[in-house]
C-alpha positions as CSV (number, residue, x, y, z in Angstrom):
1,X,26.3,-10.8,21.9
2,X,22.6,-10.2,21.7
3,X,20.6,-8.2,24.4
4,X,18.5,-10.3,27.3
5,X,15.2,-9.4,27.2
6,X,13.9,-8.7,31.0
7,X,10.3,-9.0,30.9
8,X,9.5,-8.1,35.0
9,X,6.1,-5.6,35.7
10,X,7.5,-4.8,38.7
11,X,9.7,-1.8,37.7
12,X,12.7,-2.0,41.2
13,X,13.1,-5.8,40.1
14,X,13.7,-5.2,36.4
15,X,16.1,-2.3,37.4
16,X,18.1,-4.6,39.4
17,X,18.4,-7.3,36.8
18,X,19.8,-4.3,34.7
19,X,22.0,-3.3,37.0
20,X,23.6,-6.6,37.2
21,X,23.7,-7.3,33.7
22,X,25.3,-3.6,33.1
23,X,27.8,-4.7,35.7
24,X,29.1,-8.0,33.8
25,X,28.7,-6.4,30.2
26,X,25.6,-8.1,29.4
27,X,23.3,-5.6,27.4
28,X,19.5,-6.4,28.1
29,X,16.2,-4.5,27.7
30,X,13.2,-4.7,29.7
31,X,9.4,-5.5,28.9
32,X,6.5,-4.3,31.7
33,X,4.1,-6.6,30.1
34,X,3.9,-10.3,27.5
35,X,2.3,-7.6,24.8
36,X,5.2,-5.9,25.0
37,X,8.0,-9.0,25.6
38,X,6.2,-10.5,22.3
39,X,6.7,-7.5,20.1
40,X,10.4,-6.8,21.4
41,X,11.0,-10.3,20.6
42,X,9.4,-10.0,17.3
43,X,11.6,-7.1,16.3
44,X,15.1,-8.8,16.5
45,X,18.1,-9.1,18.1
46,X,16.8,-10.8,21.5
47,X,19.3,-13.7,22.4
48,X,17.6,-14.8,25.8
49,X,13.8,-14.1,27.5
50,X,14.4,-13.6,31.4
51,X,10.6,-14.0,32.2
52,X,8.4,-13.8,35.6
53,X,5.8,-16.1,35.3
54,X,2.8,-13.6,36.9
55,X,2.4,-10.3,35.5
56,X,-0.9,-9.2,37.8
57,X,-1.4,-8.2,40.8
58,X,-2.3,-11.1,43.0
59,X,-1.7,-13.7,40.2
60,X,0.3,-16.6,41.8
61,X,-0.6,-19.5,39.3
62,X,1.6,-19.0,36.7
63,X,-0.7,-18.9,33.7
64,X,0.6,-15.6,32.2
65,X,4.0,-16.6,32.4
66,X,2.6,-20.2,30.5
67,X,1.1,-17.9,28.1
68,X,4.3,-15.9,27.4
69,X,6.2,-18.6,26.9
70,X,4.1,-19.9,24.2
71,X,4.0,-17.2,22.2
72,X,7.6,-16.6,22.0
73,X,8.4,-20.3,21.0
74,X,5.6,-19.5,18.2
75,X,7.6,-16.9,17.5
76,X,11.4,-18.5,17.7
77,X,11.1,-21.8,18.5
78,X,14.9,-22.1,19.5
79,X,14.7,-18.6,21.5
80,X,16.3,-19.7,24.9
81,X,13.9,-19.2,28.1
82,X,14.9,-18.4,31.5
83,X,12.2,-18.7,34.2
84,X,11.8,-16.6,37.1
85,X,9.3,-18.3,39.5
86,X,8.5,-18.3,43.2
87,X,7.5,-20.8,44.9
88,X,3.6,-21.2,44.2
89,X,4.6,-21.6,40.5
90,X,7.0,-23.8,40.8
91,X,5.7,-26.5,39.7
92,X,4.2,-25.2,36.4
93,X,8.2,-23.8,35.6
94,X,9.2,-27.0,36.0
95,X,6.1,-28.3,33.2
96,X,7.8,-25.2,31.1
97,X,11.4,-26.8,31.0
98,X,9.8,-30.0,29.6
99,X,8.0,-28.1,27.0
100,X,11.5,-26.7,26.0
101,X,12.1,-23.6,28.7
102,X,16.4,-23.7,29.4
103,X,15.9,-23.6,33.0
104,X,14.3,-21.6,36.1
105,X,15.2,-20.0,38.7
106,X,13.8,-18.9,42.4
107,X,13.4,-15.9,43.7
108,X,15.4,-14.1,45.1
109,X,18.0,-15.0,42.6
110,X,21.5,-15.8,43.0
111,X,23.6,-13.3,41.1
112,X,26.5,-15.5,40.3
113,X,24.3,-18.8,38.9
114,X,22.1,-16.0,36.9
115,X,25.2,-14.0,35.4
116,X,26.7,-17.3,35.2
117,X,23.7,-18.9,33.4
118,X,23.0,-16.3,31.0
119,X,26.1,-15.4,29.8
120,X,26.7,-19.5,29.0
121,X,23.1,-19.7,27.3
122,X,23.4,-16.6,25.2
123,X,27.1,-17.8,24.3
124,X,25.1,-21.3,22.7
125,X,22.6,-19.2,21.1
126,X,25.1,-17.3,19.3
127,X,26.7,-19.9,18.4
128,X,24.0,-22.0,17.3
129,X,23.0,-18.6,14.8
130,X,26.6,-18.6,13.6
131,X,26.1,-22.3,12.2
132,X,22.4,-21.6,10.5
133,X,24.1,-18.9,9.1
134,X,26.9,-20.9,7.6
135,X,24.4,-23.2,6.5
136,X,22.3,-20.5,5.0
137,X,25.2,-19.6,3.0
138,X,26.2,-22.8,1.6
139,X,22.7,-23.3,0.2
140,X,22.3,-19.6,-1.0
141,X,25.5,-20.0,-2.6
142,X,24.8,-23.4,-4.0
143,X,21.0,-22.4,-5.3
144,X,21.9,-19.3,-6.2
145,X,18.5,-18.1,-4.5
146,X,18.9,-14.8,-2.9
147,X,16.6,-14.3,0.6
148,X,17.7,-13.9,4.4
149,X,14.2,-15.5,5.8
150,X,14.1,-18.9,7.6
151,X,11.0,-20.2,5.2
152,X,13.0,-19.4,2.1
153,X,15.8,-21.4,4.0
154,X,13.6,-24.2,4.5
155,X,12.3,-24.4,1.0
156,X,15.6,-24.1,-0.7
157,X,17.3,-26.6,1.8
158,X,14.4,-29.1,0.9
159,X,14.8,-28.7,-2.5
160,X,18.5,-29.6,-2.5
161,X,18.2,-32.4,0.0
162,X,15.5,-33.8,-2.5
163,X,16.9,-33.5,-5.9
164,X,19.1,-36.2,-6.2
165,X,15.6,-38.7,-6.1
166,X,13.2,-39.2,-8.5
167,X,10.2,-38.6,-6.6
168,X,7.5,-35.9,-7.8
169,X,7.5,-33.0,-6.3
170,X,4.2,-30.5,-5.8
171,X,5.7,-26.6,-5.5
172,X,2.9,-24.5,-3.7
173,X,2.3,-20.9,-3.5
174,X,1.0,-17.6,-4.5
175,X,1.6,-16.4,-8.4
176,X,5.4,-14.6,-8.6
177,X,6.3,-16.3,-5.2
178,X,9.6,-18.4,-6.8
179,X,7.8,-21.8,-7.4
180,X,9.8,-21.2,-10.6
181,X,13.1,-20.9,-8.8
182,X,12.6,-24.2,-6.7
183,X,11.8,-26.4,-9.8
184,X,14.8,-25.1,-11.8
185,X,17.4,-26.0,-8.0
186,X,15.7,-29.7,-8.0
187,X,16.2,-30.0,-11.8
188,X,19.6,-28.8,-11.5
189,X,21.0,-31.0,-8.6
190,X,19.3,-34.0,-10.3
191,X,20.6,-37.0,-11.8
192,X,18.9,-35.5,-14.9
193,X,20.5,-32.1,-15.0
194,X,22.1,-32.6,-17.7
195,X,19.0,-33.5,-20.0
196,X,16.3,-30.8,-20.6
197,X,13.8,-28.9,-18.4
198,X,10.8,-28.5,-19.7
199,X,8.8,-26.0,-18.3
200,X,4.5,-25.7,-19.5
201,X,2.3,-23.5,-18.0
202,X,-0.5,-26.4,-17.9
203,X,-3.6,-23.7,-16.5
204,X,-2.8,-21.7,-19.9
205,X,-4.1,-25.0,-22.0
206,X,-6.9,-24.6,-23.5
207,X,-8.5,-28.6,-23.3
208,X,-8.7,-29.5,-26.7
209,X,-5.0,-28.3,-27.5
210,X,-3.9,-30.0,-24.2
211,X,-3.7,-33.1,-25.0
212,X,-1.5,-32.3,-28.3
213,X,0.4,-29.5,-26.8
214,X,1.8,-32.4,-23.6
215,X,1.7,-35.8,-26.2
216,X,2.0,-34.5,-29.7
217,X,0.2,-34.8,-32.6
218,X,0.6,-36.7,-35.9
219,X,0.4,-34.9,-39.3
220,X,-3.6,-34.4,-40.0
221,X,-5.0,-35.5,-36.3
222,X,-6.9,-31.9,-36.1
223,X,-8.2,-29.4,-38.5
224,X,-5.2,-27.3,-39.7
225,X,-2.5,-30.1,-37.9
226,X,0.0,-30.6,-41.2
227,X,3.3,-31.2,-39.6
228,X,4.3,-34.1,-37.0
229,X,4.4,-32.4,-33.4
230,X,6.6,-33.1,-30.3
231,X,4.8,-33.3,-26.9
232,X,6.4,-32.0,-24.0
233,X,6.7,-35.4,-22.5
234,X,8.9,-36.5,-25.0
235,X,11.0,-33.1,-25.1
236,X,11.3,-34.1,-21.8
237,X,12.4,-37.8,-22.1
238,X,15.5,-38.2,-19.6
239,X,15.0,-35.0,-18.2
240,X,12.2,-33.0,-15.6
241,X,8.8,-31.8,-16.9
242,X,7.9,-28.6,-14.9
243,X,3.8,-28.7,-15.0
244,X,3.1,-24.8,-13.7
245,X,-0.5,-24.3,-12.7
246,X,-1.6,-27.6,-12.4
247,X,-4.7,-26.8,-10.1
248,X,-6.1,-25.0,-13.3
249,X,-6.1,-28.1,-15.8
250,X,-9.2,-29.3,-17.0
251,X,-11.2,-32.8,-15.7
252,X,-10.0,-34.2,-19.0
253,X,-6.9,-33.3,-19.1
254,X,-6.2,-34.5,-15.1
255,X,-7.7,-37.5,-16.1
256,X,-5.0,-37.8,-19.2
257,X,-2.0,-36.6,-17.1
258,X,-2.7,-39.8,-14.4
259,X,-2.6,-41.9,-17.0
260,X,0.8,-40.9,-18.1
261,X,2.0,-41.3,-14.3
262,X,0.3,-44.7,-13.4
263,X,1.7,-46.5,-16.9
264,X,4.3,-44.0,-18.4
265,X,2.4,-44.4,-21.7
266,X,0.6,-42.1,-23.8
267,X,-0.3,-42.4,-27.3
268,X,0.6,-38.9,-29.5
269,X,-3.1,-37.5,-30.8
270,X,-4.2,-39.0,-34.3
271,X,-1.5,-41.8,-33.8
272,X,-2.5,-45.8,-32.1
273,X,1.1,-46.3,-31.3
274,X,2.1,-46.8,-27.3
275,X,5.0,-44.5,-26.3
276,X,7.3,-44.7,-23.3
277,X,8.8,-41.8,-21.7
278,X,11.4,-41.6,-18.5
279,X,10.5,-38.0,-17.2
280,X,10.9,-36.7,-13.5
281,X,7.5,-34.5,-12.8
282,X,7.6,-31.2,-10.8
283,X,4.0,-29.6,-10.4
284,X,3.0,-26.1,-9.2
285,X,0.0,-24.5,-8.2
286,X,-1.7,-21.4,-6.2
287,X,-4.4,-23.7,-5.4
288,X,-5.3,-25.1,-2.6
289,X,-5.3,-28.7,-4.3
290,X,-6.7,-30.6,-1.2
291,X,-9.9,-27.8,-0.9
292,X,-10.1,-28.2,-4.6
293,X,-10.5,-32.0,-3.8
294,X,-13.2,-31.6,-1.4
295,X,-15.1,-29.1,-4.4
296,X,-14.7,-32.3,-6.7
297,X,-12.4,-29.6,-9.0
298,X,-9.2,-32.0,-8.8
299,X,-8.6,-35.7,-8.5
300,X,-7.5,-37.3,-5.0
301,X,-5.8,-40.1,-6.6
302,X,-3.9,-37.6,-9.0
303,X,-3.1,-35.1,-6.1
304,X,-1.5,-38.2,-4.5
305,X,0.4,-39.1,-7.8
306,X,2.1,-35.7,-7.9
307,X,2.3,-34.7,-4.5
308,X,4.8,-37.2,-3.0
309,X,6.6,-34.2,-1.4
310,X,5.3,-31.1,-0.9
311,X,7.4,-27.7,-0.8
312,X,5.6,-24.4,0.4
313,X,6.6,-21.3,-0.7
314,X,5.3,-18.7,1.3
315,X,4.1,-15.1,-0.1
316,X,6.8,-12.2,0.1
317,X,4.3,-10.4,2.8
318,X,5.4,-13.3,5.3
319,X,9.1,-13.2,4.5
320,X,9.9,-9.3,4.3
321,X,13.1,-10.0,5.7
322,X,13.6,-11.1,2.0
323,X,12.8,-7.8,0.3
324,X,15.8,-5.2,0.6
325,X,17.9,-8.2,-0.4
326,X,16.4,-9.3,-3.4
327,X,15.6,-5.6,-4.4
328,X,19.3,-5.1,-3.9
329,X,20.5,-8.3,-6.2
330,X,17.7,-6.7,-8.8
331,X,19.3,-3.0,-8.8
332,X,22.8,-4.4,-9.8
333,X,25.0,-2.4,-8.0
334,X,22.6,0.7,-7.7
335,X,21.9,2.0,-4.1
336,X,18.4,2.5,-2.4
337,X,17.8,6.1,-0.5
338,X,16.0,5.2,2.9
339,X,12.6,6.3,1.5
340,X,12.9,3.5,-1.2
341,X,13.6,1.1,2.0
342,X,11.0,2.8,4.2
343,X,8.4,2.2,0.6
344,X,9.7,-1.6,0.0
345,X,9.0,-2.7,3.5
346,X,5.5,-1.1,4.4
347,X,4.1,-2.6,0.6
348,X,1.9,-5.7,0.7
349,X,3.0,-7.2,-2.1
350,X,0.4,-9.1,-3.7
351,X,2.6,-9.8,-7.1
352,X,5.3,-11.3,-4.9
353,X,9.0,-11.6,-6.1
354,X,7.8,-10.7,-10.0
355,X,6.5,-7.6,-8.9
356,X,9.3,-6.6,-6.5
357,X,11.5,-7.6,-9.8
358,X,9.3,-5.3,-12.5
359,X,9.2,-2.1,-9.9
360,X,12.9,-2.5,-9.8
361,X,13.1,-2.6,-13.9
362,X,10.8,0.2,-13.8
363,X,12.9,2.3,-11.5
364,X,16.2,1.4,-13.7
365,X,14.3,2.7,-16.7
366,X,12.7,5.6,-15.7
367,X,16.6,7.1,-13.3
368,X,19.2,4.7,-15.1
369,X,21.7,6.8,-12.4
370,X,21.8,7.8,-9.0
371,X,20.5,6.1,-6.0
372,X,17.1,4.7,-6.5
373,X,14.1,6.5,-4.8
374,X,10.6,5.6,-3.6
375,X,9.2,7.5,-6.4
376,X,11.3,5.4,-8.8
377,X,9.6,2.5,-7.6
378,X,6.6,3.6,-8.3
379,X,5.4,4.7,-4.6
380,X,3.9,8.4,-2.9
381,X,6.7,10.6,-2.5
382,X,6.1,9.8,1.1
383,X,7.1,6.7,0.4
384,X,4.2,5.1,1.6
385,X,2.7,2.5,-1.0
386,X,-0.6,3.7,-3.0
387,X,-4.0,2.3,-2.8
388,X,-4.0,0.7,-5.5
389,X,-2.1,-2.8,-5.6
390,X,-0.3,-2.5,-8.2
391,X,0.4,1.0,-9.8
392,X,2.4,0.1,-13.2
393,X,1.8,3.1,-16.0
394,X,-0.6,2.5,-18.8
395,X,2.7,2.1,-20.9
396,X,3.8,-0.4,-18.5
397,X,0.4,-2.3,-18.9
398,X,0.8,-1.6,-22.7
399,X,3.8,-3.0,-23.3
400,X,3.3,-5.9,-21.6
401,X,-0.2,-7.2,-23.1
402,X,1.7,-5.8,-26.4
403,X,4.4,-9.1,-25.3
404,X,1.3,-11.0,-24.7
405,X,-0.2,-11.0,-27.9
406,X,-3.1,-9.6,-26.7
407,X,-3.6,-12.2,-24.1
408,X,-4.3,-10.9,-20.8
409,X,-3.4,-14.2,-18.6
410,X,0.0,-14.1,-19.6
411,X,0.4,-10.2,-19.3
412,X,-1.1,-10.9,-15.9
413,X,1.9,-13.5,-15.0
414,X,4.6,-11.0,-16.4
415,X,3.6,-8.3,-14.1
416,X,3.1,-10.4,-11.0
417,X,-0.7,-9.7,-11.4
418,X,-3.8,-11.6,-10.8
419,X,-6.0,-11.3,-14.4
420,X,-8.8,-10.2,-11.5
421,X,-6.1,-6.7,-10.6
422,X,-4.9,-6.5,-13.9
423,X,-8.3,-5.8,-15.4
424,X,-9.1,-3.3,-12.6
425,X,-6.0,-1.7,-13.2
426,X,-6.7,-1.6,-16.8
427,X,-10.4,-0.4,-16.4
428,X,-8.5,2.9,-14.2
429,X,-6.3,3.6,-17.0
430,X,-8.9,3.4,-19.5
431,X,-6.9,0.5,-21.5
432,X,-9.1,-1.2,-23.7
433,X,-7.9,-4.4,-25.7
434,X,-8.7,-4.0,-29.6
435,X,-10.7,-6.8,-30.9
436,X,-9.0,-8.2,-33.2
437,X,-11.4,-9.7,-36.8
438,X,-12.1,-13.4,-36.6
């Protein structure tokens, strides 16, 4: 079982409590103070709080032991509480169990009822983690997601559960966060799974090849246009259209996409004839749509056409639990040395999964054997992460604006990059892009 966490300031009572717990193999640490209850709990492997309700001298009120018990439900809302109170706070333990404490208890305590008590509410909290982890599993399995964090849980569970519907769907988060990941799970278990996914990166549209690039164009509409072309919409017909950076699409072209959504007609560029498309719509962005509303940059009445549900996925900084994992799944089968761990951990982050993913390539390149080390990866030796956000080699940077055509957005994207880092990185490496003749 998980370890009670004894949070007592005076130092004879938390021994006792020890003591008794040692006696009826219950293991339990001890906190002198809610700074230090909060970061015990925060590191794992707490399966009850035992906490005093007054933690200075004099205090009789109750309001520090309040205070505690707020900040650990922030922290695991389902952590199981156990109040110690005498009887001035009383009546604010009481106020705690209907805010969710699992019960209280007087002192002096009774040892029986406290053994008896914990041992039965640490035996439901065990069991309770043993069914989120069987649920975990089923939808890791079923998503074929990889992560071990509750968020990534919650946003892969939502995904599942709303597939099977034909509601649009708006996928938020940073750049190289998995947006990706989620819209390919609700394409998947969807009615329309077996029809196409389209995926357009809609920020990357340049407005006057927008509207031909999404609707199509007929032979002559624009100067150079000889041959009939498909929009995405209709590549998409029966199947889902995964718009990617929607926050970055232009006045016009929001105005365009409503259209399409309010009528399900469009009319292909250069052509008068209505068309009639049956296409589920997934949208992502990195943008705060509803502060990009308030900047007039993005239509309400769009924003509310595309954001019937909303599923957040959260930065990799927030959900480290998530990082030895997925580096693991990347390494296929090679092994980390615990400066690689140490290196992975302490790093920010700020190109997400995609970056996690192109350090990992990196180290399989640069030591295809042996167990992968910090250096590998691209970090200090001491296995502490540079300055620098991202340090990827000039040939790194190279090859991938060499993929790009030249075009530093979408060498940005493959390297997990904002264009912003990916110029400054460029500027340190003295990597200038040739300017190619008109």
């Amino acid at each position: 079982m998980a370890k009670v966490l004894i949070v007592e300031d005076q130092p004879s009572v938390a021994r006792a409590l020890q003591l008794l717990f040692d006696l009826h193999d219950v293991q339990s640490d001890v906190a002198p103070d809610p700074h230090a209850a909060t970061e015990r709990v925060a590191r794992g492997g707490i399966g009850l709080v035992l906490q005093d309700m007054n933690f200075t001298p004099g205090a009789t009120a109750g309001d520090e032991g309040v205070a505690l018990f707020r900040a650990i439900r922030r922290l695991d809302p389902e952590m199981p509480i156990l109040l110690m109170t005498a009887w001035t706070s009383l009546e604010t333990a009481v106020q705690l169990v209907k805010e969710g404490a699992a019960d209280y208890l007087a002192k002096p305590w009774n040892d029986q009822k406290l053994v008896i008590t914990v041992r039965a509410l640490l035996r439901a909290r065990e069991l309770q983690q043993d069914e989120k982890r069987e649920q975990r599993g089923r939808v890791q399995s079923r998503s074929g997601m990889v992560y071990a964090s509750e968020s990534m849980h919650r946003a892969a569970s939502l995904a599942m559960q709303i597939a099977p519907s034909d509601v649009p769907i708006l996928i938020t988060g940073p750049n190289g966060a998995g947006k990706e990941k989620i819209a390919e799970i609700i394409h998947a278990y969807s009615k329309r799974k077996n029809n196409p996914l389209v995926k357009v990166n809609a920020g990357a549209l340049p407005d006057e090849l927008m509207e031909s690039e999404l609707f199509g164009a007929e032979p002559g509409a624009f100067t150079g246009s000889t041959r009939l072309r498909i929009g995405r919409f209709e590549t998409a017909n029966g199947g889902t259209l995964f718009l990617d950076e929607i926050g970055n699409l232009s006045p016009n072209g929001q105005m365009k996409l409503l259209r399409v959504l309010q009528t399900g007609e469009f009319e292909r560029l250069g052509s008068s004839e209505t068309r009639r498309v049956d296409v589920r719509l997934l949208c992502a962005t990195n943008t705060d749509l509803l502060q990009a509303i308030a900047r007039r940059a993005f239509r309400q009445d769009l924003y509310f056409r595309i954001a019937v549900v909303e599923i957040a996925v959260p930065p990799l900084r927030q959900r480290r639990e998530d990082v030895l994992p997925l580096a693991e799944a990347f390494l296929r089968g090679r092994t980390l040395e615990q400066d690689a761990r140490a290196a992975l951990l302490a790093h920010d982050w700020p190109g997400n999964v995609r970056e996690l993913q192109n350090r990992v390539q990196r180290a399989l390149a640069l030591s295809p054997s042996g167990a992968v080390t910090s250096a590998d990866l691209g970090f200090g030796d001491a296995g502490e992460a540079p300055a620098e956000d991202v340090p990827l080699e000039r040939t790194h940077i190279e090859t991938a604006l060499l993929n790009a055509n030249g075009s530093v957005s979408r060498a940005a994207e493959a390297l997990g990059l904002s264009r912003q880092a990916l110029y400054r990185r460029m500027e340190k490496l003295g990597i200038v892009l040739e300017r190619r003749p008109k």
